[in-house]
C-alpha positions in Angstrom: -1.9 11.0 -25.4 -1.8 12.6 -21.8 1.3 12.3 -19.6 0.7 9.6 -17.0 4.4 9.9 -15.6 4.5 10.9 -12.1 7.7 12.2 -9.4 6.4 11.4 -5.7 9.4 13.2 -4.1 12.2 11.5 -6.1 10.3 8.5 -6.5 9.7 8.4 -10.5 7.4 6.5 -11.8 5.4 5.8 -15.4 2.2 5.6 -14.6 0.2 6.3 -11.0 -1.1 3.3 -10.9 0.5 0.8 -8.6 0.4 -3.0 -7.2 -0.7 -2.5 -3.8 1.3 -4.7 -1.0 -0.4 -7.9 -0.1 -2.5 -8.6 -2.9 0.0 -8.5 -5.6 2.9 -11.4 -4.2 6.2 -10.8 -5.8 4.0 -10.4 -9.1 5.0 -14.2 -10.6 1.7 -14.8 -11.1 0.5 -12.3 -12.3 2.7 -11.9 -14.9 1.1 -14.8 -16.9 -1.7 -12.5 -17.6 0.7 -9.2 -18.8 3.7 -7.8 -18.2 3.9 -6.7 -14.9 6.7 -3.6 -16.1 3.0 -2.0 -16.9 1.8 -1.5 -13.2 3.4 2.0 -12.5 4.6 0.4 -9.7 4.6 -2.7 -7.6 4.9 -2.8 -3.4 5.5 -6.2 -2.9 4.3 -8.7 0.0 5.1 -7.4 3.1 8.8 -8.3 4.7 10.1 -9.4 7.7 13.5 -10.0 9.3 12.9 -13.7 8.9 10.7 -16.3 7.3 7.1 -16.1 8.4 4.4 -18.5 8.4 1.5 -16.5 8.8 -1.1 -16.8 10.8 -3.4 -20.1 10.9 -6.6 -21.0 8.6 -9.4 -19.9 8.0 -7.9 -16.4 7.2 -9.8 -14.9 4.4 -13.7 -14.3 4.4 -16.2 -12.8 2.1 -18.0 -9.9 2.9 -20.3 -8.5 1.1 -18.5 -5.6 -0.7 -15.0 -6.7 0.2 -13.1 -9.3 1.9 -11.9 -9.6 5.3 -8.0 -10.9 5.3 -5.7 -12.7 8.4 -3.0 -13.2 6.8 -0.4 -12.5 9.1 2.5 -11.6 7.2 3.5 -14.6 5.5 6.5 -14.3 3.4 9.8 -15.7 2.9 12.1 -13.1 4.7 14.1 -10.0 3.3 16.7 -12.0 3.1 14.7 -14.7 0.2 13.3 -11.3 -1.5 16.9 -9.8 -2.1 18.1 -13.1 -3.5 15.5 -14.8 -5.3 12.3 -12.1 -5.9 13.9 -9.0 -6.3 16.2 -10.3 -9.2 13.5 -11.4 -10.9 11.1 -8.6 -10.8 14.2 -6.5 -11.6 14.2 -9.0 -15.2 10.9 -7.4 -15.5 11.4 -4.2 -15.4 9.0 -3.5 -12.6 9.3 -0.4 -10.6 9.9 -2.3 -7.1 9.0 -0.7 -3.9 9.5 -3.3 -0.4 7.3 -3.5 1.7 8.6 -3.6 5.3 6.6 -4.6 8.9 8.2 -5.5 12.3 7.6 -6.7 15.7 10.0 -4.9 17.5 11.7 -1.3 16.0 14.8 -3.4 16.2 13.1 -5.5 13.2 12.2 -1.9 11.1 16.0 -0.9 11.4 17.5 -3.8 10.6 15.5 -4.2 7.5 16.4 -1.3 6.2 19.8 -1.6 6.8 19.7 -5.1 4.5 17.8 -3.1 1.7 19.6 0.0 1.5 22.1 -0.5 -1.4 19.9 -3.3 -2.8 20.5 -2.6 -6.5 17.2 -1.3 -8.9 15.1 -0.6 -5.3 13.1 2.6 -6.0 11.3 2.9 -2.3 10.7 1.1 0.9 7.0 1.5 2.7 7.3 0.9 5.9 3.8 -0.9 7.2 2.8 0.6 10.8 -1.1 -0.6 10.4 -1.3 -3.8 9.7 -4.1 -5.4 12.4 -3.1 -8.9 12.0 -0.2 -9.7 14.1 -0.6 -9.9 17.6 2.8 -8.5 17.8 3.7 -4.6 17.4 1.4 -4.7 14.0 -1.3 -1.6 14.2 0.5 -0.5 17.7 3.0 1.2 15.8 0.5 3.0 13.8 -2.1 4.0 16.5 0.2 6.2 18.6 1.3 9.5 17.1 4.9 8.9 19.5 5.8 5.1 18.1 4.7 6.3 14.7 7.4 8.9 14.9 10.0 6.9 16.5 9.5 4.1 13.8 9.8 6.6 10.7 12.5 7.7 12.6 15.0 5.0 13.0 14.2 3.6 9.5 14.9 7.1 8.3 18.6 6.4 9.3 19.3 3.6 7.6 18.0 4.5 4.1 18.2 6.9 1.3 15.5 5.8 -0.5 12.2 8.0 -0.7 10.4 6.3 2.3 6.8 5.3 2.5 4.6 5.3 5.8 1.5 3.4 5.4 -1.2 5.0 7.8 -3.6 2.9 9.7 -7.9 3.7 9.4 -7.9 2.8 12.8 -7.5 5.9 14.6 -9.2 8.3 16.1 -7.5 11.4 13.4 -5.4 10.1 11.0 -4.1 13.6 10.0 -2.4 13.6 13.9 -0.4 10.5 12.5 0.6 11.6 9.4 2.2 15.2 10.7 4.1 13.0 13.1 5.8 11.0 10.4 6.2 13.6 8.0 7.9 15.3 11.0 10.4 12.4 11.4 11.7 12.0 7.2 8.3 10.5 5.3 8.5 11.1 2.2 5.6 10.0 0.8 2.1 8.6 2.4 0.4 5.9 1.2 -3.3 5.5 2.4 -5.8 3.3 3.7 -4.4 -0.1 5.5 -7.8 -2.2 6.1 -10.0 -1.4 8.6 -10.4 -3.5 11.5 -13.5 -5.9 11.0 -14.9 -9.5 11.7 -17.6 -11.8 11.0 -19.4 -14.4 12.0 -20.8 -18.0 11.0 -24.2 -18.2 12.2 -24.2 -21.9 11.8 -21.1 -23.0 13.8 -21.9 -19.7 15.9 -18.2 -19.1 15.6 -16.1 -16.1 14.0 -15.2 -17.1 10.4 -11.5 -15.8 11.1 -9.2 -18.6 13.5 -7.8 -14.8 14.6 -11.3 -13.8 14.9 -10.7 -10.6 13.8 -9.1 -9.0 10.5 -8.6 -6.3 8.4 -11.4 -5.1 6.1 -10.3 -4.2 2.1 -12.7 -4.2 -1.2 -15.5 -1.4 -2.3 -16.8 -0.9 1.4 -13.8 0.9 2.6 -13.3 3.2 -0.6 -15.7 6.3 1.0 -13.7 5.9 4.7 -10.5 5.9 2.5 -11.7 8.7 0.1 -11.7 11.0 3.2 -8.8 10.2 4.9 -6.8 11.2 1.7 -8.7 14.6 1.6 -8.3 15.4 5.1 -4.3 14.2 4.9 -4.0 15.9 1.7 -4.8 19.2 3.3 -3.0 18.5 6.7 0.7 17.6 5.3 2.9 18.6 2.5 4.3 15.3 0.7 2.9 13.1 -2.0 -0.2 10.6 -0.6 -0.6 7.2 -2.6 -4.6 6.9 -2.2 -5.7 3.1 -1.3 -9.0 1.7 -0.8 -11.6 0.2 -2.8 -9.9 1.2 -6.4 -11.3 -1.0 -8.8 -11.9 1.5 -12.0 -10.4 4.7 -13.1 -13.2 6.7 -12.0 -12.2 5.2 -8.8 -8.7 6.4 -9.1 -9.8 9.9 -10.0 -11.5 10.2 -6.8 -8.5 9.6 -5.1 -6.7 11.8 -7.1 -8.5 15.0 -7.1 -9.1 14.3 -3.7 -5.5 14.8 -3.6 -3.4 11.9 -3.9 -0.6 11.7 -6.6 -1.1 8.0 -6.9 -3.0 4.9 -6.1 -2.9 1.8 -5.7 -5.4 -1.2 -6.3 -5.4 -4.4 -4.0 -8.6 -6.6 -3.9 -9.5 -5.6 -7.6 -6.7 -7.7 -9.0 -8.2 -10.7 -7.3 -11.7 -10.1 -9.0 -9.9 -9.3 -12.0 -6.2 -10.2 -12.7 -6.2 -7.2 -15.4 -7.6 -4.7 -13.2 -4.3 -2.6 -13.3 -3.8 -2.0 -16.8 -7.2 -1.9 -17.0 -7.3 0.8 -15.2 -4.2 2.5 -16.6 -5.9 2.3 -20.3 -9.3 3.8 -18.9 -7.4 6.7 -16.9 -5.6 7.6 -20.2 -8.5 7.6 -22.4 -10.7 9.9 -19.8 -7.4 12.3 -19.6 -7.4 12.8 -23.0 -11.5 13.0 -23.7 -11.6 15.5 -21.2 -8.4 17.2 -22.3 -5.8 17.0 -19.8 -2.2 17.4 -20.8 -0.8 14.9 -18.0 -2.1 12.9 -15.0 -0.8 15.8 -12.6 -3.2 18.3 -14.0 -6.3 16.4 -12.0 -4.3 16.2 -8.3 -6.5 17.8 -5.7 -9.0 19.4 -7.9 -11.6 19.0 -5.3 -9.3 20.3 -2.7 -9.5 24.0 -4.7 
């Protein structure tokens, strides 16, 4: 059987397959359809300082190859994760990463400074690309200088291997992530959603209260397929690929494209066993095609 264990710079894991943030909760429900210890790892709904409601409904729509989300950050605060979610997942067994988003870089420091110390915490991601809050949000991943200056002060305030989740929405993502890296990021994780909308021809109104949101599901994978091969080639740390991964041949892409992981969002909605599902197909092509360990396939088609 082919070694799926993976080290993305200190950050051990079992498997490369992970929960991705924001379509994965704090994994209760999931867990009523398998043990959620089998995901190689889960990033968990997005954080903030305090308690936030969201943003108002309607905030999902179908598309035709995805899903278009508002959400807005809902969640119960860092504070409600360290006391009531993280124990839990912890009782697991799950491989816990937190998510972390801001509206000021006040918000990013602080946060960190809550989770550091946080007992069985393997990583924090720190979200600079998320299009739908109308405060800070995307800004912080846009500009190469607040992208730096955000990696920056939460790199102060933790010792954990630290995340930066790049935004699509940019003119050359590779600009961003050689600014983080600059600043402490350990790892990349890549695609946030692309920036999208539509419209209801019969009310003649967007289908979004926000009107806008961010674009996820199969239509993004190719856009997110070549971000992590140009950023693959551009910087020097582990890259999660994100985008679209609903099989293992999916996963593959991403991974001889260069990424040391991946992580798979709207495919667990489809199908609530789409992670281990994936997990059991990556093995079984590993070994068919006869590769000792999941590391052996990283960035093929990058030589």
């Amino acid at each position: 059987m082919a070694d799926l264990h993976v080290n993305l710079a200190g950050l051990q894991l079992s498997n490369p397959v992970l929960a991705a943030s924001g379509c994965f909760g704090f994994g209760r429900e999931y867990n009523e359809f398998y043990p959620i210890r089998q995901a190689g790892g889960i990033m968990v709904k997005g954080l903030t300082l305090e308690p936030c409601a969201g943003n108002p409904t309607p905030r999902i729509a179908e598309t035709p190859a995805g899903m278009l989300n508002s959400i807005g950050l809902q969640n119960p605060g860092v504070d409600a994760f360290l006391s009531n979610e993280l124990p839990w997942l912890l009782s697991q067994e799950a491989a816990v990463i937190a998510n972390i988003n801001g509206h000021a870089l006040e918000d990013f420091e602080e946060i960190a400074r809550r989770l550091q110390g946080a007992p069985g915490l393997k990583a924090i991601e720190v979200n600079i690309s998320c299009p739908n809050v109308s405060h800070g949000g995307m800004f912080f991943g846009t500009d190469p200088a607040m992208a730096s200056e955000v990696t920056r002060r939460v790199r102060k305030h933790t010792s954990l291997p630290l995340i930066i989740k790049l935004s699509p929405n940019v003119t050359d993502i590779t600009e961003i992530a050689r600014a983080v890296v600059s600043e402490g990021a350990d790892i990349l994780s890549l695609i946030n959603t692309l920036l999208g909308m539509a419209i209801d021809v019969k009310t003649r109104k967007p289908l979004l209260a926000r009107k806008v949101g961010g674009l996820s599901g199969p239509a993004v994978k190719p856009v997110a397929l070549r971000m992590v091969w140009q950023t693959a080639q551009a910087v020097d740390v582990p890259i999660i690929g994100m985008g679209g991964i609903s099989s293992a041949q999916d996963a593959l892409e991403f991974l001889m494209a260069g990424a040391s992981a991946v992580a798979v969002g709207c495919a667990s909605f489809v199908d609530p066993l789409a992670i281990p599902r994936i997990i059991g197909d990556l093995n079984a092509w590993l070994d068919r095609e006869g590769f000792a360990g999941v590391r052996d396939v990283v960035g093929l088609a990058l030589r």
